[in-house]
N, C-alpha and C positions, 0 to 999 in steps of 0.2 A: 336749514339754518342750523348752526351748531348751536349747542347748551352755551358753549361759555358766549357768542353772544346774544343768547336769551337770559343767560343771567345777569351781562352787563345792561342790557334794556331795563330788566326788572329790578335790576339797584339803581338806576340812574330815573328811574319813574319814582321811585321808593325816597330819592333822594329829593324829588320835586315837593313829593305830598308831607315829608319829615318835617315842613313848617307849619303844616295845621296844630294846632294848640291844643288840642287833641286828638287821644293816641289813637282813638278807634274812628276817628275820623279820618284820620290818614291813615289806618289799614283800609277804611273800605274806599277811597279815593282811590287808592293802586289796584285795589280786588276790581271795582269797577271800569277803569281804564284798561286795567289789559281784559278784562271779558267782552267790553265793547269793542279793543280796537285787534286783537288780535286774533288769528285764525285758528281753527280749529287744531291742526296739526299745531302748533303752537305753544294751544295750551295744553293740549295732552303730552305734550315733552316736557313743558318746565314741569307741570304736577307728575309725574314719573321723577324727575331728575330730584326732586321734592323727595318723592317716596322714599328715593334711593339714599336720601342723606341732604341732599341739596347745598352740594359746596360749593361754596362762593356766594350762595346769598346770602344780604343781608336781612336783620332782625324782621323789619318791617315787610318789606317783598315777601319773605318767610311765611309771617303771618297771615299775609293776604292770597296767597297762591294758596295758603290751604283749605281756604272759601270759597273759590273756585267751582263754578259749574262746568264741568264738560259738556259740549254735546253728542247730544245721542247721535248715533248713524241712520 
């Protein structure tokens, strides 16, 4: 799957949880979501694409990808 759309996923999930009324409650809505729902190869690309600068995400997905657990092999 490419970064840009792993990135467009993780702004458009970012853009679901952006109505919790609070802010760290919608970081960890999206931190949660994608740890549950997405695959390992996955998350090890958006948190790399992260590492690297992470262009094109937004504030929030930002925040939350970088809470992120990988997992181990």
């Amino acid at each position: 799957m490419s970064i840009e759309h792993l990135v467009q996923m993780a702004n458009d999930i970012g853009h679901f949880f952006a109505s919790e009324p609070q802010r760290a409650d919608a970081i960890d809505g999206i931190a949660g979501h994608i740890q549950r729902f997405w695959d390992p190869r996955m998350l090890r690309h958006i948190t790399t694409h992260l590492k690297n600068g992470g262009a094109g995400l937004d504030e929030l997905p930002r925040e939350a990808i970088a809470r992120l657990k990988l997992p181990s092999d």
